[in-house]
C-alpha positions as CSV (number, residue, x, y, z in Angstrom):
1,X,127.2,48.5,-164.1
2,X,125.4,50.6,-161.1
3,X,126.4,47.6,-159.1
4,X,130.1,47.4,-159.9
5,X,130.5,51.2,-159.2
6,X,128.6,50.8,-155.9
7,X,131.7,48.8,-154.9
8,X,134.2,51.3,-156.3
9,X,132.8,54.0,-154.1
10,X,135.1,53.1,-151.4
11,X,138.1,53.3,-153.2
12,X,137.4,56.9,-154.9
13,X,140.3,58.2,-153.1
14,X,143.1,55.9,-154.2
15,X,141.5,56.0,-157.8
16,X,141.9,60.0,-157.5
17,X,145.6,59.3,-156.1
18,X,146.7,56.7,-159.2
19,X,144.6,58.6,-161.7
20,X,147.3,61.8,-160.9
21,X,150.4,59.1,-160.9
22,X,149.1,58.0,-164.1
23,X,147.9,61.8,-165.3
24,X,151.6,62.7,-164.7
25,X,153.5,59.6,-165.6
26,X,151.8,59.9,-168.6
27,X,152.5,63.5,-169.5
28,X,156.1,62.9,-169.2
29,X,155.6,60.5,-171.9
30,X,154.1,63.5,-173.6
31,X,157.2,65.7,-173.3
32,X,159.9,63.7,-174.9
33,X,159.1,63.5,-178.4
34,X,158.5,67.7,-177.7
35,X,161.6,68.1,-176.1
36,X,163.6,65.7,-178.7
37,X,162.4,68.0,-181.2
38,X,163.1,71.1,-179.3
39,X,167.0,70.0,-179.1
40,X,166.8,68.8,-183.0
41,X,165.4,72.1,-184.1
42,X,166.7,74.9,-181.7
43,X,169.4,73.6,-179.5
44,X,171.3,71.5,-182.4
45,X,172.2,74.7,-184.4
46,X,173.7,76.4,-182.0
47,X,176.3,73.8,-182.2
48,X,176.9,73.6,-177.6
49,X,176.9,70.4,-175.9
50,X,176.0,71.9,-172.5
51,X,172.5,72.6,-173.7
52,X,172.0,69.2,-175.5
53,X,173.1,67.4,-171.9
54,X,171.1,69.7,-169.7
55,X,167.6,68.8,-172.4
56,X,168.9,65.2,-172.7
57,X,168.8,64.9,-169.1
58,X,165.5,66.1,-168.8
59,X,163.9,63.7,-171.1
60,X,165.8,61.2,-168.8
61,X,163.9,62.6,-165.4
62,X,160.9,62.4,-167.7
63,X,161.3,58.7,-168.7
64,X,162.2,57.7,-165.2
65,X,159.2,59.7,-164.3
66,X,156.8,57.7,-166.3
67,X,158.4,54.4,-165.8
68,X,158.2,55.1,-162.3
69,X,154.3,56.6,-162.2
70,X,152.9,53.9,-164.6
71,X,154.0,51.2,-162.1
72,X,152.9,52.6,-158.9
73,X,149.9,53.5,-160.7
74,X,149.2,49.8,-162.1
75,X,150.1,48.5,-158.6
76,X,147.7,50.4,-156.9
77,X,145.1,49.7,-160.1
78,X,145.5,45.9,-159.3
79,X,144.5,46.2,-156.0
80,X,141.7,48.4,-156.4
81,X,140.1,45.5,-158.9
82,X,141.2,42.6,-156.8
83,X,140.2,44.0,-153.4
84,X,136.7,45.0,-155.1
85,X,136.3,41.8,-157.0
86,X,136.7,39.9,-153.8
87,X,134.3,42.0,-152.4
88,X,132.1,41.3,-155.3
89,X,132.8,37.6,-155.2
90,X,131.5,37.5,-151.5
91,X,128.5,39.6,-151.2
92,X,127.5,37.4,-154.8
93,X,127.7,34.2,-152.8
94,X,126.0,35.4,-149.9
95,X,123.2,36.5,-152.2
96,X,123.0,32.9,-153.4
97,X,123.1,31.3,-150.0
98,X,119.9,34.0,-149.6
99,X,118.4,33.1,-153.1
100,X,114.9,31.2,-152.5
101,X,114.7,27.3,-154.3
102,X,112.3,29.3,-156.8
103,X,114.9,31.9,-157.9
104,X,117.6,29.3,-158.0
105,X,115.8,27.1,-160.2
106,X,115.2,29.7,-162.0
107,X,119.2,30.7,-162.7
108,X,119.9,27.4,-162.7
109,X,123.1,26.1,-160.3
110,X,125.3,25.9,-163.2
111,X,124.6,29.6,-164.0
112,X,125.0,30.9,-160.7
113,X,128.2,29.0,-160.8
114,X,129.4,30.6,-163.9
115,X,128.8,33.6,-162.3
116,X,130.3,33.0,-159.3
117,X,133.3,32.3,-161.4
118,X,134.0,33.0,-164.9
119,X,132.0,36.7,-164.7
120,X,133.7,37.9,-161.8
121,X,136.5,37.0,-163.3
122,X,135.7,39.3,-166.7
123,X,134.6,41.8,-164.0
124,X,138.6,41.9,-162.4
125,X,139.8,42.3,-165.9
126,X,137.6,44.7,-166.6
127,X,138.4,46.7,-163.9
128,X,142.2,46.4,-163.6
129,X,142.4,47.5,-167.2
130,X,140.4,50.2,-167.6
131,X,142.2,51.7,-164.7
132,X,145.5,51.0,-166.1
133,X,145.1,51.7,-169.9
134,X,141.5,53.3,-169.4
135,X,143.1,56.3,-167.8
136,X,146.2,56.0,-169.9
137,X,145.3,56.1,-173.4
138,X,142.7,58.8,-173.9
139,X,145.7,60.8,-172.1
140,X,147.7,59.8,-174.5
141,X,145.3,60.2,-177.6
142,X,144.3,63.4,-176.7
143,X,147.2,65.0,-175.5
144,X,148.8,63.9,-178.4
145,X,146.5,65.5,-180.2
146,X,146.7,68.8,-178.7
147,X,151.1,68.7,-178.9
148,X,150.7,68.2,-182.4
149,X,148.1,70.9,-183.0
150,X,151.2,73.1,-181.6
151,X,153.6,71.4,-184.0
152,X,151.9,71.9,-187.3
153,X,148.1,72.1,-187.3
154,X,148.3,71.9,-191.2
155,X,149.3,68.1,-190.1
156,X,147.1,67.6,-187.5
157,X,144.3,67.9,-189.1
158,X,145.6,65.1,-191.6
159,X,145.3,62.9,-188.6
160,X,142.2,64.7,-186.9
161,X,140.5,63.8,-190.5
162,X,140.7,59.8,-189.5
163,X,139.5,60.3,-185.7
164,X,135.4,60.2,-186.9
165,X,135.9,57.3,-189.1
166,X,138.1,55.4,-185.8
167,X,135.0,56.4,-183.8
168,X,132.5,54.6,-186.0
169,X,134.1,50.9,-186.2
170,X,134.3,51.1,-182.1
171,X,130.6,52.3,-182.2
172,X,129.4,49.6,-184.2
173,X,131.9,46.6,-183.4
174,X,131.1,47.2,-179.8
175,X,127.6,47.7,-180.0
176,X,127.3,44.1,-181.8
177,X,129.6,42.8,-179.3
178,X,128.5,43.2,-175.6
179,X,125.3,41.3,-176.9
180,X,127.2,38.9,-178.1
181,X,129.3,38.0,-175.3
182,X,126.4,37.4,-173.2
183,X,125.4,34.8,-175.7
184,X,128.7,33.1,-175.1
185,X,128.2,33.5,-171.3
186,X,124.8,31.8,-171.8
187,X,126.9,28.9,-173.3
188,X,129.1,28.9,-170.4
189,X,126.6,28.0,-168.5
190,X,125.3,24.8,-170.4
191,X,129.0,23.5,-170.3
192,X,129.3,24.4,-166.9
193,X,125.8,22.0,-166.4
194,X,127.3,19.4,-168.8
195,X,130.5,19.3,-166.8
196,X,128.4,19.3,-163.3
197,X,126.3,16.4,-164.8
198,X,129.5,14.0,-165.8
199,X,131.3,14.7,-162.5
200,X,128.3,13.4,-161.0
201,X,127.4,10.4,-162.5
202,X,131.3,9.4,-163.3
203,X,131.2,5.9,-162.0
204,X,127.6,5.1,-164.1
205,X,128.9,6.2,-167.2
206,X,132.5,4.1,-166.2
207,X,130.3,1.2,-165.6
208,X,128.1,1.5,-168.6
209,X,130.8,2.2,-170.8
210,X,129.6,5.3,-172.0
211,X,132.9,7.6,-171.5
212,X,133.2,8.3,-175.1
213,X,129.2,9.0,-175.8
214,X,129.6,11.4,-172.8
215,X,132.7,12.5,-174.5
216,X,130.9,13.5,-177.7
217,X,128.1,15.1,-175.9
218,X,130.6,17.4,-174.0
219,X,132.3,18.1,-177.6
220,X,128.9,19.0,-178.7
221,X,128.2,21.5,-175.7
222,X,131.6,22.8,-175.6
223,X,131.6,23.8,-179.9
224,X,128.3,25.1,-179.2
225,X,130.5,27.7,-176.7
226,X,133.6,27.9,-179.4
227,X,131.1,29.0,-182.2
228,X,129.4,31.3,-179.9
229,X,133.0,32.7,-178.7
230,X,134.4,32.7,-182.5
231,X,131.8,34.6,-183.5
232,X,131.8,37.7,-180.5
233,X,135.9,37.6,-181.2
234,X,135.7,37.7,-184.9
235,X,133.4,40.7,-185.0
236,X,135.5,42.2,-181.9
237,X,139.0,41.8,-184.1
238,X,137.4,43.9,-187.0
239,X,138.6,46.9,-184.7
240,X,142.4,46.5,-184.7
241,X,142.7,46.0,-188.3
242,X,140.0,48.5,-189.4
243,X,142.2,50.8,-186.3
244,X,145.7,50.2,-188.2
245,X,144.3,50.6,-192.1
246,X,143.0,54.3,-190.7
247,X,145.7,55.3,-188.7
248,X,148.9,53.5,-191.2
249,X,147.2,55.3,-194.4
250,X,147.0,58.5,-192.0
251,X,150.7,58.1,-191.2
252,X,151.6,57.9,-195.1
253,X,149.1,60.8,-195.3
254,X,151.3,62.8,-192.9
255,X,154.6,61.6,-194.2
256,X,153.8,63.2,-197.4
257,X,152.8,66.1,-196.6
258,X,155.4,66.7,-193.9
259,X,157.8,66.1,-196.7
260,X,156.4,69.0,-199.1
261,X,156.4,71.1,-196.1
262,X,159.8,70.6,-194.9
263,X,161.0,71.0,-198.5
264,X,158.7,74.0,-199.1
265,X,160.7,75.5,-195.8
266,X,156.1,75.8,-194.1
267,X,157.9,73.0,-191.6
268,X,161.2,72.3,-189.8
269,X,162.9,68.6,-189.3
270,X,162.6,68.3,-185.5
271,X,159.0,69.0,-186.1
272,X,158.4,66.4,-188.5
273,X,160.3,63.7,-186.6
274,X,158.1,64.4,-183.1
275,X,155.3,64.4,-185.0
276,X,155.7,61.3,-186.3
277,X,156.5,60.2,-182.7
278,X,153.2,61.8,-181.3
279,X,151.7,60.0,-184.5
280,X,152.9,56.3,-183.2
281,X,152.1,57.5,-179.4
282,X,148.1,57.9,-180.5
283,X,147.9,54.7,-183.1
284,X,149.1,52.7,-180.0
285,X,147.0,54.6,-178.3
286,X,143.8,53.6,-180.2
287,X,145.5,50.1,-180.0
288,X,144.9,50.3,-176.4
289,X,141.3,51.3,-176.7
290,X,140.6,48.9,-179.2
291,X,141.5,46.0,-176.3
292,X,139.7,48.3,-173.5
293,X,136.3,47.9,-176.2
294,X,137.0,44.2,-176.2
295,X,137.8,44.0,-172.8
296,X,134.5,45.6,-171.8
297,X,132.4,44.4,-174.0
298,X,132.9,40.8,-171.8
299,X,132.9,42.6,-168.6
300,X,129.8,44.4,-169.5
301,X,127.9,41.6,-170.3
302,X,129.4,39.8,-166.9
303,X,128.5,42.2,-165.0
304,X,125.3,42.8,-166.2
305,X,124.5,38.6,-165.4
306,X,126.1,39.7,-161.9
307,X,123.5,42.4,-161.3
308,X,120.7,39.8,-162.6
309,X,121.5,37.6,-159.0
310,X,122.4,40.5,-156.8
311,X,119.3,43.0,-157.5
312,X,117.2,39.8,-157.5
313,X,114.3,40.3,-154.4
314,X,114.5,38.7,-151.4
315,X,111.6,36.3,-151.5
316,X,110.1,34.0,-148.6
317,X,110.3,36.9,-145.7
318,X,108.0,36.6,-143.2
319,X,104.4,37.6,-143.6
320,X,101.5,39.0,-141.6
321,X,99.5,35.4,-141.4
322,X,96.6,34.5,-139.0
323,X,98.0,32.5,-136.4
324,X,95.7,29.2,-134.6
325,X,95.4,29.6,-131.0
326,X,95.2,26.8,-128.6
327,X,96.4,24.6,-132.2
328,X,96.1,20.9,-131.0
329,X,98.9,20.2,-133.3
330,X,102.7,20.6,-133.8
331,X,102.6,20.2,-137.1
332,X,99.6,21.1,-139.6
333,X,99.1,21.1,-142.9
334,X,95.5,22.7,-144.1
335,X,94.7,22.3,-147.4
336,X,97.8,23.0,-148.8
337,X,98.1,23.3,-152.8
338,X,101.4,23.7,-154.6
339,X,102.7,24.2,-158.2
340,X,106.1,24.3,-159.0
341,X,105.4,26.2,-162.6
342,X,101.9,27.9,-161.5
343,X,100.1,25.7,-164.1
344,X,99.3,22.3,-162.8
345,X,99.7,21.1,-159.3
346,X,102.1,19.3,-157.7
347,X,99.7,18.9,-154.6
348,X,96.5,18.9,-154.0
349,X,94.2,19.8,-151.2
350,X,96.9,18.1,-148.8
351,X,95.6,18.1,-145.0
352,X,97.2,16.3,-141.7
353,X,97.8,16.9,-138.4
354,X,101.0,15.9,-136.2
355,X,101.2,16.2,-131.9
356,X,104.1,16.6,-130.5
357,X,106.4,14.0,-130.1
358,X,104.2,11.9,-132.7
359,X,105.7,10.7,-135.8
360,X,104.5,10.6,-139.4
361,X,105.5,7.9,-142.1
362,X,105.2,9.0,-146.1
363,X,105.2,6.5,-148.6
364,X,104.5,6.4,-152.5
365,X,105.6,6.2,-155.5
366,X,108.3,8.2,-157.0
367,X,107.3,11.7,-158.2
368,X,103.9,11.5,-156.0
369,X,105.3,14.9,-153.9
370,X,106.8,13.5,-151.1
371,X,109.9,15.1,-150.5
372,X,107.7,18.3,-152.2
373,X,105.9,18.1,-148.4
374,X,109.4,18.3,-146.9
375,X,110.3,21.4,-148.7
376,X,107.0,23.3,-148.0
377,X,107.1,22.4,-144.6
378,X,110.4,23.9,-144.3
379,X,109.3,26.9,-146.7
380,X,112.0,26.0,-149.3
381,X,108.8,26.8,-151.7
382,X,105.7,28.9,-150.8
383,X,102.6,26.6,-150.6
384,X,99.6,28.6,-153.2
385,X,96.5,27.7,-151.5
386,X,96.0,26.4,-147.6
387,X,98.3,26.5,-144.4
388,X,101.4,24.7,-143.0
389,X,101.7,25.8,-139.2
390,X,104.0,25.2,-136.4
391,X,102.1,25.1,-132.9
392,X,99.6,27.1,-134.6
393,X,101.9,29.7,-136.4
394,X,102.1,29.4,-140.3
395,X,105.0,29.0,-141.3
396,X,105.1,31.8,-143.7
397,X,105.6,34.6,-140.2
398,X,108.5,32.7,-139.3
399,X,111.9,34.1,-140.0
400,X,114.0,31.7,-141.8
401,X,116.3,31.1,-139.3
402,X,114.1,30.8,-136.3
403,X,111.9,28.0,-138.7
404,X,115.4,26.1,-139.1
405,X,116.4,26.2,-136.1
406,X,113.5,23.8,-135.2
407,X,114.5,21.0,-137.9
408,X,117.2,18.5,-138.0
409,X,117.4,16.9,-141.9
410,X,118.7,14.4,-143.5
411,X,118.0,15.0,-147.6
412,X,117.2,12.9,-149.8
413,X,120.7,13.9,-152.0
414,X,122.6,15.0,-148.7
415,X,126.8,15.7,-148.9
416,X,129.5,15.6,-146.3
417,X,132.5,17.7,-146.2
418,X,136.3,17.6,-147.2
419,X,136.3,17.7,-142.8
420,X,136.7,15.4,-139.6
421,X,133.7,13.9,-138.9
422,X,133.1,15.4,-135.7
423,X,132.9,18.7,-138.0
424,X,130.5,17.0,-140.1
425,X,128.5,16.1,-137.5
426,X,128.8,19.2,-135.0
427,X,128.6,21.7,-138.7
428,X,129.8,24.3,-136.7
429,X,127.0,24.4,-134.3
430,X,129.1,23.9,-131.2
431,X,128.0,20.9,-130.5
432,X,129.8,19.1,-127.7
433,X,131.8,16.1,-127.6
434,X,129.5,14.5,-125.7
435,X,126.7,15.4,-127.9
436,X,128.7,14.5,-131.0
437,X,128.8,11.1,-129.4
438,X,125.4,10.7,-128.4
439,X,124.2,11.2,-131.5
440,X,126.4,9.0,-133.3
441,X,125.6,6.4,-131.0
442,X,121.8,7.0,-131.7
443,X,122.5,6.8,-135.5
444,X,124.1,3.8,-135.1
445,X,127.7,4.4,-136.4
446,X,129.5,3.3,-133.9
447,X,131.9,2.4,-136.7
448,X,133.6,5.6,-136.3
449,X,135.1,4.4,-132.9
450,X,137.1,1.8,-135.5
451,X,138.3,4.4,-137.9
452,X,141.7,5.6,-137.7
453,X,142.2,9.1,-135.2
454,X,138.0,8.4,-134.2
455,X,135.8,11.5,-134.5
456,X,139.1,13.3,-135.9
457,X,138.9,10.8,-139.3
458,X,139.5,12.8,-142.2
459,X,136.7,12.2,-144.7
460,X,137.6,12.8,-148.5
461,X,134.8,15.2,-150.8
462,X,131.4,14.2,-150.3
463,X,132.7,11.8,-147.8
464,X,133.6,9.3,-150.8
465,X,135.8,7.1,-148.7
466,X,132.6,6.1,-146.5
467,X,129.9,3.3,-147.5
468,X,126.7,4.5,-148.6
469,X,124.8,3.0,-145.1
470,X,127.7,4.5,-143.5
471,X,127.1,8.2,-144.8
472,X,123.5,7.9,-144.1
473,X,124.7,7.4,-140.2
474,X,126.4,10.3,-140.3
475,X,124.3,12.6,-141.9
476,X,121.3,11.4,-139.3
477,X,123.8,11.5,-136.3
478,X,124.2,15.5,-137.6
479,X,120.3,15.8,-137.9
480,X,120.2,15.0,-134.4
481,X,123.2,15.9,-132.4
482,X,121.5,19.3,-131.5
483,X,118.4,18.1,-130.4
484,X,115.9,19.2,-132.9
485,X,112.5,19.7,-132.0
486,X,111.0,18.5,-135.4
487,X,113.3,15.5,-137.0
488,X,112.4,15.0,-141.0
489,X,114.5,12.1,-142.7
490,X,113.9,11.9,-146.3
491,X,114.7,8.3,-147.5
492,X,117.5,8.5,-144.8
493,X,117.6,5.0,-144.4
494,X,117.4,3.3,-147.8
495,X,121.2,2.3,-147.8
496,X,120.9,0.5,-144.2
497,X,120.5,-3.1,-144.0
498,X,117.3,-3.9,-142.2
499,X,118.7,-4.7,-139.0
500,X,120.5,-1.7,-138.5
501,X,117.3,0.5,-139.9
502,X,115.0,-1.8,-137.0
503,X,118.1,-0.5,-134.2
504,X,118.1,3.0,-135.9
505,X,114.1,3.4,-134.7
506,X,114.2,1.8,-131.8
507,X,117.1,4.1,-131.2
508,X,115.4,7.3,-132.2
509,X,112.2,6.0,-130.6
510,X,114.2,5.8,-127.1
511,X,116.2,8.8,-127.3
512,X,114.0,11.5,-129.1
513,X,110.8,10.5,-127.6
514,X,109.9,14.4,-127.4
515,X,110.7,14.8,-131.3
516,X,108.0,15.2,-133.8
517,X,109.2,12.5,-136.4
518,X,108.6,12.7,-140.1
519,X,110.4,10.1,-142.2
520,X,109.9,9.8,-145.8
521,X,110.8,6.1,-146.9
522,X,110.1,3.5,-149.6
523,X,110.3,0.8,-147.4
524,X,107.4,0.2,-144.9
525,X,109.1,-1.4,-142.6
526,X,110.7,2.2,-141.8
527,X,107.4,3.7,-141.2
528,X,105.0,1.0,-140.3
529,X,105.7,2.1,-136.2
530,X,104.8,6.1,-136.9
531,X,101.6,7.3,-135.6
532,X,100.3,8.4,-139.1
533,X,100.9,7.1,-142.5
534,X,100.2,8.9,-145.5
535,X,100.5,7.4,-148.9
536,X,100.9,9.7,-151.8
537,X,99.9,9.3,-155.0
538,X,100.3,12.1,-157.9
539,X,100.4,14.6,-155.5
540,X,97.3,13.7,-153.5
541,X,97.0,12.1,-150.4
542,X,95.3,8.6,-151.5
543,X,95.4,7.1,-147.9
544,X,96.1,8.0,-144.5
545,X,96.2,5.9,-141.2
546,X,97.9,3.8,-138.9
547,X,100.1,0.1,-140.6
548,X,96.9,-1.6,-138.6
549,X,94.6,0.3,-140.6
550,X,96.3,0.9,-143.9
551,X,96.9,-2.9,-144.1
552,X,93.4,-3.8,-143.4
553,X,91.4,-1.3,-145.2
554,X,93.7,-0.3,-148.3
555,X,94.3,-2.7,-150.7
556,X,97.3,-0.6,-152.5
557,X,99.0,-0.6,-149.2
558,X,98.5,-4.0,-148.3
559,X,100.1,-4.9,-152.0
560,X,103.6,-3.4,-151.5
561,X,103.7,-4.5,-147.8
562,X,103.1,-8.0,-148.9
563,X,105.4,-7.9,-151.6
564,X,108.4,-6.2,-149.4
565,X,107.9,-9.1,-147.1
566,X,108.3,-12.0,-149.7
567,X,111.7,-9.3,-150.8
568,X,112.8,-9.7,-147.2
């Protein structure tokens, strides 16, 4: 909860200004069953209206009052929770953006989603209401408390007898609760993956007719979160009942002995009745802190799951590393080793050497580490043993952006935006017109010139209404609209026919002659022109060369070559 009252901190004085409205409102509530029993017990007798008007009028300014306070107050409460929770919301995704592939494999996307979402969204709850009735109802309970104390203290301590016993259900319903609910945000999460997972891969399980076996698999993941949820709210609703059993066998308690007071003469009527008021004034009371316990308990546990991400260390700064002078090569990796869980590597002993403007081809089967290269080269993921440098600068004393800055990427699993595609292609870098249609021209899409509006076509989420060769243009027209020093296209091309992917090299061959290529491909005609070929196998390099080379001296090589030509 440190966190969440780091963002309060700004808004201490408007929480000092609406905890007065409310202290006030709140008092006026106070003062009507005490002045109500004033006018029954000492104004009535004397049998004159003038006093009964000039009272009755009072406890009109004082309902006015409180009506009046309670809203200003609650206004100003919501925007104090909304104003931080947007706050919250932002500095939370900006932390994610900053979150290294380690840590976010490590919350998982569908968690980080969750709590993107659903927790802030406990958090605002949270907030708003214990602002609102948080402020309100200890008021309430204890200044009812202390009006009835004046009333009749033989009575109050009928109901001051209940008080440790109310205490004990919230102690132990709401220790057993905040646990709990993070159980049931824990489930969130799994749906939220489930959910993620059939958005997906809607049109394979359409084709495969598996709607209603994804369906039951959802029902499965989705009870697991009702049984989780059932049982936090079950033990949570033991409060209001336990609450109203205490507090209804207190009233009775009172009633009674009220009664053999006021007939015993110990009492008077006026008294009685306003206690009874003040009576109902702290049950709902203890109703409202019942729901401020339940209300918590969630926003405790969400908050704590927001802390998680936020206090989480920046990783992947840059270091103090030994740089290569006079490095003959652009790109270098030296002996690299990697592990994704620390146990068994992923690569092994991985050493090559790129000039500029060279290119490099990587081919192998799947899982043999090949786009694992990509993302130590752009220090997605920390090598564990060995070097990747950069004209003779490891990568790990670059700061991130400066690193990026020299890459343009086309991923293996890359997305277009709800956007134009000039914005798609530009992404905000303020890349010209002219650049824009360079670089489409390079890619090869001069399909765009045919769409309707050009450059200002709108596409649809993840660019939906374009053909799979026709995304892959796009995404490689933005990888090198701005020029990139070191281009890296990670099976960029596997959508294109093989006439277009033949134009697309040429293309890139002719107008990024300066770039330092690396293309990661199944097919070898897409990297059978690079200057170095490396063929990967279970995360070592098993072969490295020229097409001449490969083809004459590696038999492995030669095999899928062969067979992609009888394919062709």
């Amino acid at each position: 909860m440190k966190t969440i009252l780091k963002y309060l901190r700004p808004h201490s004085w408007h929480m000092v200004a609406q905890l007065v409205i409310k202290f006030i409102g709140t008092i006026m509530d106070l003062l009507i069953p005490w002045i109500l029993s004033y006018i029954i017990d000492d104004i009535t007798p004397l049998g004159q209206l003038k006093p009964i008007l000039f009272w009755g009028s009072i406890m009109v300014v004082c309902a006015v009052t409180a009506l009046v306070g309670n809203i200003v107050a609650n206004r100003m409460a919501a925007k104090i929770a909304r104003d931080t929770t947007e706050l919250i919301r932002h500095d939370l995704f900006a932390k994610i953006t900053y979150l290294s592939c380690e840590q976010t494999d490590r919350f998982t996307m569908a968690s980080l989603i969750s709590r993107l979402t659903s927790d802030t969204y406990n958090v605002h709850h949270m907030l708003g209401m214990m602002q609102r009735i948080g402020i309100r109802a200890p008021i309430l309970l204890l200044g009812g408390i202390g009006v009835t104390l004046t009333l009749d203290p033989v009575l109050s301590l009928v109901l001051i007898t209940t008080l440790p016993l109310l205490g004990t259900v919230v102690y132990f319903v709401s220790r057993k609760g905040i646990p709990l609910y993070s159980e049931v945000q824990k489930a969130s999460d799994k749906m939220v993956s489930k959910i993620q997972e059939n958005m997906s891969g809607v049109r394979v399980i359409k084709a495969l007719s598996k709607s209603e076996h994804e369906r039951e698999r959802f029902d499965e993941v989705s009870a697991h979160v009702v049984a989780r949820d059932k049982k936090a709210s079950m033990i949570m609703s033991i409060t209001n009942p336990s609450m109203q059993l205490l507090l209804n066998l207190g009233l009775c308690a009172v009633i009674v002995v009220g009664a053999f007071r006021v007939n015993s003469g110990a009492a008077l009527p006026g008294a009685i009745i306003a206690f009874l008021s003040y009576f109902t004034i702290i049950l709902n009371a203890m109703m409202m802190i019942t729901r401020i316990f339940v209300m918590y308990s969630k926003g405790a546990a969400s908050a704590k799951r927001i802390e998680e991400v936020m206090k989480a260390e920046r990783q992947l700064l840059p270091q103090a590393c030994e740089t290569k002078e006079n490095s003959p090569w652009h790109i270098e990796f030296d002996g690299v080793d990697f592990s994704y869980n620390g146990v068994a590597n992923n690569l092994t002993n991985i050493s090559f050497g790129l000039k500029k403007g060279e290119s490099l081809g990587i081919i192998g089967e799947t899982g043999s580490g090949k786009t694992t290269l990509i993302s130590l080269l752009l220090r997605f993921y920390d090598c564990n043993g060995g070097g990747i440098y950069i004209d003779g600068v490891n990568v790990k004393a670059m700061d991130a952006n400066e690193l990026h800055s020299k890459f343009g990427v086309v991923f293996q699993s890359d997305f277009l935006f709800a956007d134009t595609i000039k914005s798609n292609i530009d992404f905000f870098r303020g890349v010209t017109q002219e650049s824009v249609e360079k670089a489409s021209q390079t890619a090869q899409a001069e399909f765009v010139y045919d769409k309707e509006n050009g450059f200002d076509h709108m596409l649809t989420v993840k660019g939906a209404n374009m053909s799979g060769g026709q995304k892959q243009r796009l995404l490689i027209a933005r990888a090198v609209a701005a020029k990139p020093e070191i281009l890296v296209l990670d099976d960029a091309s596997s959508a294109l026919d093989y006439k277009t992917d033949a134009q697309l090299r040429l293309a890139l061959q002719k107008e990024l002659g300066d770039t330092t290529t690396v293309v990661v491909a199944q097919r070898v005609s897409s990297v059978k022109s690079c200057d170095l070929i490396i063929m990967m196998k279970d995360g070592k390099i098993a072969a490295k060369g020229t097409h001449k080379k490969l083809y004459a001296e590696n038999e492995a090589y030669r095999e899928i070559c062969d067979a992609q030509m009888e394919m062709k």
